[in-house]
N, C-alpha and C positions, 0 to 999 in steps of 0.2 A: 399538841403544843398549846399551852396558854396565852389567849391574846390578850397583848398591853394595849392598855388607851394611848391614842396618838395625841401625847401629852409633848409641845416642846418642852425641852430642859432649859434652861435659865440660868444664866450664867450669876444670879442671886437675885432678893426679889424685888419687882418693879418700882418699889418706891426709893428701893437705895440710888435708880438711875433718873429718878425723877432729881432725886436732892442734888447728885451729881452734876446734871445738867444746871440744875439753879444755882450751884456755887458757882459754876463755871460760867452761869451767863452773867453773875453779879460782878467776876473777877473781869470779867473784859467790860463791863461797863461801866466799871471802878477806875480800871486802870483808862480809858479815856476817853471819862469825866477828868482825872487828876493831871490827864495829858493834856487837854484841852484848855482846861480855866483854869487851873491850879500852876501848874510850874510854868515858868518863865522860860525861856530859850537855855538851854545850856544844863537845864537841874532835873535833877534825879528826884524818885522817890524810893525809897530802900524800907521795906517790910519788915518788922524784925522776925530773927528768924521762926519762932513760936507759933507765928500766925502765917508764915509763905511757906513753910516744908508741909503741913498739911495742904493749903489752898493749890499747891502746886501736885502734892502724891495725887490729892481727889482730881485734878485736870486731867495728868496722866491715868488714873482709874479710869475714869471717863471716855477717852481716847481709847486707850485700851478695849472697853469694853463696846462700844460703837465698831471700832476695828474690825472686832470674834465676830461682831454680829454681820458686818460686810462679809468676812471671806467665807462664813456662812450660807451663805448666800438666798436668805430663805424672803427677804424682803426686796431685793431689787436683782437686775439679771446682768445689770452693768457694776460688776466688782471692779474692775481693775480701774476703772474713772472714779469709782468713790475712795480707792485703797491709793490712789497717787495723789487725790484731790487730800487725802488726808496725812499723805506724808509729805507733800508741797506747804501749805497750811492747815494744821491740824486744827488747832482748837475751833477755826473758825470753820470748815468743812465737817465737823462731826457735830457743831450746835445743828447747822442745817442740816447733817443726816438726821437727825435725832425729832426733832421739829416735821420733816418733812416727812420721810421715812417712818424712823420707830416707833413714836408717839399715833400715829394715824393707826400703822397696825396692830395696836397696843390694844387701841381703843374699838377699833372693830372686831378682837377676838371675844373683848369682856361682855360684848352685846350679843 
């Protein structure tokens, strides 16, 4: 039998989930910066949609893809605190998986 290199597979490659993460961190610090100093009690801010159906599919990619890598379970041993902690508050429980978690291990395979 021919052996494979014990290569993991990748759900696509690692710079797609870099940019993913930096949309996503720039989207929550957009949205409040604009919460904060910008509107007034009571006002909205409305995206049009051109630029929020992307910014929003890349959040969910994101999401999604932090998720695969949770029930995976090949970086942490507590899945089911990271898979509730992401379906409680997602966007903000997968920058910290991502941050804490994937990027650390990312970084120690390339070395």
């Amino acid at each position: 039998m021919p052996s494979t290199p014990n290569v993991e597979i990748a759900l696509a490659n690692p710079w797609i989930a870099h940019f993913l993460a930096l949309v996503t961190s720039l989207t929550v610090l957009f949205a409040l910066y604009i919460r904060l100093f910008v509107l007034s009690d009571g006002d909205t801010y409305r995206f049009d949609p051109l630029v929020g159906l992307p910014i929003t599919l890349a959040i969910f990619w994101f999401i999604g893809w932090m998720a695969a890598d949770v029930i995976g379970g090949r970086r942490t041993s507590s899945r089911a605190i990271w898979l509730v902690s992401m379906v409680l508050i997602p966007v903000f429980s997968t920058l910290v998986y991502y941050f804490v978690l994937w990027r650390p291990a990312k970084r120690s395979r390339a070395e």
